[in-house]
N, C-alpha and C positions, 0 to 999 in steps of 0.2 A: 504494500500500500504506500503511494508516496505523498501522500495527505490527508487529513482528517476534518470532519467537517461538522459545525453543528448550526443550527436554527433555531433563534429562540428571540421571543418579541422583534421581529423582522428585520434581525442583526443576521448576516451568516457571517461565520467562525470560518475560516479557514486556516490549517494549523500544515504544512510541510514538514515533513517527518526528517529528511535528509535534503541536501544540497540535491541540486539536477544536477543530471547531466545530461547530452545530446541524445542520450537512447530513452531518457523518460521525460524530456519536456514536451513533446506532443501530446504524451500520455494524458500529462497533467495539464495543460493549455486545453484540452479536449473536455477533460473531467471540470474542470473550472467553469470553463463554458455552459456546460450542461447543466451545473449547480444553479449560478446565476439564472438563467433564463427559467430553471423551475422553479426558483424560490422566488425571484422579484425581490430580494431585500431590499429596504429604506436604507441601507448599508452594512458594507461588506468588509469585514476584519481580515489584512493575512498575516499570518506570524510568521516568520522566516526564522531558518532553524540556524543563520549563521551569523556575524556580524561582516561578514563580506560574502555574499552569494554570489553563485557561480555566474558567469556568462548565462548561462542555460535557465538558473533561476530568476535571473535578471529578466529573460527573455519573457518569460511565464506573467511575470511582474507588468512586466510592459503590455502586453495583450488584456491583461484582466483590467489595466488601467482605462484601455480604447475600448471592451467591453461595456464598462462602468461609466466610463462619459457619454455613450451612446444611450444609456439607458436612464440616463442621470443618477445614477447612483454614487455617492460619498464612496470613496474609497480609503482604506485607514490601511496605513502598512507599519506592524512593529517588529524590531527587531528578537534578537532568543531574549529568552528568560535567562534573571541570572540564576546562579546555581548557588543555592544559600550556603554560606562558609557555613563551617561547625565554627562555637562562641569561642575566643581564645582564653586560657587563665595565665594571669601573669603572676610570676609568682615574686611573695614578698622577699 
């Protein structure tokens, strides 16, 4: 699976599991498309799972973006999540 998706108060969620590459960005430009046009969201979230995405994720980026203007749709893009530190102890 190379993204995950969810719909909730006419937000869609979409969540990229891993960077693209050339062999799954149709995949995913395809899957994307399909989303949008069945949900209609009042806007559309995507999480990118890298803090430099690929060419390929770029690419993906770019088509949901002319998707999303065509339809007027907000588009919102964030980048990863951090990954919570463990608390440090310092000691006396």
């Amino acid at each position: 699976m190379l993204f995950s998706h969810d719909f909730e108060d006419g937000v869609l969620h979409l969540s990229l599991h891993r960077d693209l590459d050339v062999t799954s960005r149709a995949a995913a430009a395809m899957r994307a498309e399909m989303l949008l046009y069945a949900h209609r969201p009042r806007l559309v979230r995507l999480q990118l799972p890298t803090a430099d995405p690929s060419p390929a994720s770029l690419s993906v980026l770019a088509r949901l973006r002319r998707l999303c203007e065509a339809l007027g749709t907000p588009l919102a893009v964030f980048g990863p999540t951090a990954t919570p530190q463990p608390p440090r102890t310092i000691a006396a």
